[in-house]
Steps between C-alpha positions, in 0.01 A plus 500: 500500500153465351445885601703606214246477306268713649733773437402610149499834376158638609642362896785749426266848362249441792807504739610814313163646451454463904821680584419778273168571605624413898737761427257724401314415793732596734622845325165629562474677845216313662506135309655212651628148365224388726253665294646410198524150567118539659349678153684243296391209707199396296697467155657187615216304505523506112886466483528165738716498812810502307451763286325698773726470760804628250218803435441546880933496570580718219239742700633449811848550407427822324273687719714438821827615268270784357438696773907681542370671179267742713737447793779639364360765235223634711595409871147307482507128611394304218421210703548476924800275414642825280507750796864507603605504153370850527764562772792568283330454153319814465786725664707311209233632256526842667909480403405443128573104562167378466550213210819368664278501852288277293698264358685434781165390658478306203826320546408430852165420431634207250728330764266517779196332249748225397691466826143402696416266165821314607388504822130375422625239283725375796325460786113532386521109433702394814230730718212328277638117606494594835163625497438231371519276874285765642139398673184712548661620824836644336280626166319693766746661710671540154220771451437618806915561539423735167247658611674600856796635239298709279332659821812549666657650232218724423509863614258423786515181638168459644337660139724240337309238694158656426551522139610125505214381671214724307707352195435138686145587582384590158650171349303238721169710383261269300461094478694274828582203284451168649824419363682750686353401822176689486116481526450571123292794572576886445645736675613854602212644308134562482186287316499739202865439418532143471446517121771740479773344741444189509846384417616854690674745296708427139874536571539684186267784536604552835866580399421685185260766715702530778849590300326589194201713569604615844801622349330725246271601745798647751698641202159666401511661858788726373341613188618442137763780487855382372786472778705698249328848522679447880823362416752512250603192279874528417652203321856645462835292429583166510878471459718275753208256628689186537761676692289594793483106569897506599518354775131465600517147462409395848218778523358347166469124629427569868179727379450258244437272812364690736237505236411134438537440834226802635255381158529113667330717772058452471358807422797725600573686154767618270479860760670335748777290311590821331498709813702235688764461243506852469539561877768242524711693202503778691576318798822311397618697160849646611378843421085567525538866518376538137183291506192666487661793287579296149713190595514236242485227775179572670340485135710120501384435843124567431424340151722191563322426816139595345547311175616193678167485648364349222668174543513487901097549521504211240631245697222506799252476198624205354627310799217557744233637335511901689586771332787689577341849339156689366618378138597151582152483675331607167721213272282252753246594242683425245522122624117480628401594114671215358408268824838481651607511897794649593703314789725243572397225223485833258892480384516112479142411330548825233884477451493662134239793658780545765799478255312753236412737765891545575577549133235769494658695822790447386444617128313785645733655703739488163216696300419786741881528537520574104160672448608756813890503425508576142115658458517701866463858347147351329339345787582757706243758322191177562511746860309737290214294439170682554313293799160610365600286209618222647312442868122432288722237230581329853216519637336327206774216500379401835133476421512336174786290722288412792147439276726230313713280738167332626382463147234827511395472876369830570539488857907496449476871364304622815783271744776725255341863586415384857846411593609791270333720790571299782862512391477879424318553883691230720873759343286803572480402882864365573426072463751307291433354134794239518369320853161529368487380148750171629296463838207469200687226283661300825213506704299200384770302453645579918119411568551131284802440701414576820157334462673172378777553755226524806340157313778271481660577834240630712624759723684853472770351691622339105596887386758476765585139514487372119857517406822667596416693127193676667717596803731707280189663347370618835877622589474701175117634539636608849810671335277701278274637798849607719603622169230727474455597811884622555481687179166692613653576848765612330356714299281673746835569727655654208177693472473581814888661478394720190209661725744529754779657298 
């Protein structure tokens, strides 16, 4: 129990601090907990893992539970996970219902966060020991069975697999180690750049432009004008929340599920688990014929299931090293500051990191459920924020962010507003961020694994042959192709019967 004594007071404000300003985050039409998380990345480096990572949860908490605000009051998506929260929240809103649409996504929000820190805390070290047995071959496939998900799941499969491989490409650019297999000499690149990208790009920069800077840079598309000279905020009554829950037990716990389960998912996103739980509500509820038009149990069905993310895209992190989302991809930063690897050896060789990073998701899910319960009417009016205020404050947090992580390498500012436009351009013509940016943080690692893999055995033939682990891999890559392949026949016959109809 040495951990308890990392938990002193400032442990608890950072955590609280995080889910405020995660909260505020993910009110404001546009923001994400990504970015959040992204903006506040380099402040850890001063606070130490610890204290960082409760800074970095508090964030990611918040900003995924901030966006019903805009969801509900505005019909805007405060973040993708938010958007069928706007279903039956804003016709709620419409009714005069608008604070009791929120705290009832509050209520949810709370079980699903705490139901998938149950679930982390469970099975994240029994995954983790198992991991543990793995060779080169199954670390590999391990990645390569990831990457086949997040393309399969994308909207385009064969853009899914693009984005994952530019992602790849751009990590093996600069110096082919000796110790990973290589010749020691540089590559991907030309004569002039070898001062530059030498050790390829920083990590850290990389993330901060691409859901940072890109971000302003798309919202900056649209202009500066307020969402509210278009819509109308109505906050309304509040009376008979807990009541709605009667007998919504089931559709609570299953979302709450279906949540953890789709964030254990690479790259896949809290969009899906919140569409999926949603579509399964409406599927199996006794009587659906209300949802979409103000019924409490979509607004269950959605934040449950979107909230519970946060815990299920945990437990890839920690027990394999692969993120299971954008934000869980940026909290690798986090670790690379204070020189830590996440993986299989992460949980037993930093047991008190592991033990205080539960307390923190746990304690955090507690705070937003007070600050938003009890304080909803407050942080609902953060909607109003003028963006001409607030996009240049960002957009100075990531310089000054990016200039310092390296200790002052120049360099690191241009990787931040290159990546801020490649991230802005790659959206702009239809590619995927998620494949891309964990194609980028995988892709040395698959090439250190299949390079070793290739040394000690020899021949492709040990891919197939290794173990009856790698066999089950390949079964599962090859379920994720059929997967995707079904669903896009599917959806061009259904197309096809639209035309036709």
């Amino acid at each position: 129990m040495d951990f308890l004594s990392l938990l002193d007071i400032s442990f608890f404000l950072l955590v609280a601090f995080g889910a405020l300003v995660g909260i505020i985050f993910g009110a404001i039409p546009g923001m994400t907990a990504t970015m959040a998380v992204a903006v506040c990345l380099p402040l850890t480096y001063a606070l130490g893992l610890n204290h960082g990572l409760a800074l970095l949860l508090g964030l990611y908490v918040g900003g995924i539970s901030g966006g019903m605000v805009p969801a509900v009051l505005l019909n805007i998506p405060g973040t993708p996970s938010s958007i069928t929260t706007t279903f039956d929240g804003y016709p709620m809103a419409q009714k005069g219902e608008g604070e009791r649409a929120l705290r009832v996504c509050v209520i949810a929000s709370v079980i699903g966060g705490l139901v998938s820190a149950a679930i982390l805390f469970l099975f994240a070290p029994l995954l983790a020991d198992f991991s543990i047995k793995f060779s080169y071959v199954e670390k590999f496939l391990i990645i390569l069975l990831a990457l086949s998900v997040i393309a399969s799941l994308s909207s385009n499969m064969l853009i899914g697999i693009f984005s994952g491989v530019l992602g790849i490409w751009l990590s093996l650019i600069g110096d082919y180690s000796t110790t990973d297999g290589g010749n020691g000499k540089t590559r991907l690149m030309f004569d002039f750049m070898e001062p530059y990208l030498f050790e390829g790009f920083s990590l850290l920069p990389v993330l901060i432009g691409i859901f940072g800077i890109s971000t302003i840079l798309l919202e900056a598309e649209k202009g500066v004008r307020s969402e509210l000279s278009s819509s109308r905020m109505v906050i309304g009554k509040a009376a008979g929340v807990l009541s709605l829950f009667k007998g919504r037990l089931t559709n609570l716990v299953r979302s709450s599920f279906i949540g953890t389960f789709v964030g254990m998912l690479p790259g896949v996103g809290g969009s899906a688990a919140s569409v999926l739980a949603y579509t399964q509500e409406k599927n199996l509820a006794r009587d659906s014929s209300q949802m979409g038009k103000g019924a409490p149990q979509g607004l269950i069905a959605s934040e449950s299931a979107n909230n519970a993310l946060t815990g299920g895209a945990l437990i890839p992190l920690l027990s394999l090293g692969i993120p299971g989302d954008s934000t869980t991809a940026v909290l690798i930063g986090a670790f690379t500051l204070q020189g830590i690897q996440v993986g299989p050896l992460f949980i037993p060789e930093n047991a008190d990191t592991w033990y205080v990073m539960i307390v923190a998701l746990v304690f955090a899910n507690f705070v937003m459920f007070f600050l938003m319960f009890f304080a909803i009417k407050h942080i609902a009016k953060v909607v109003m924020v003028p963006k001409h205020i607030l996009y240049p404050i960002i957009v100075m947090m990531c310089v000054v962010g990016a200039y310092a992580i390296n200790y002052g390498i120049m360099f690191d500012v241009w990787t931040l507003l290159i990546f801020g436009v490649f991230g802005w351009l790659i959206q702009k013509i239809g590619l995927e961020v998620a494949p891309l940016i964990i194609g980028f943080i995988l892709g040395s690692q698959a090439e250190v694994y299949f390079v070793k893999s290739l040394e000690s055995a020899g021949t492709l033939s040990t891919f197939f042959t290794k173990s009856p682990i790698a066999v089950v891999l390949w079964l599962l890559i090859l379920a994720s192709v059929v997967f995707s392949v079904v669903m896009s026949l599917k959806s061009r016959a259904k197309g096809r019967q639209e035309v036709l109809s």
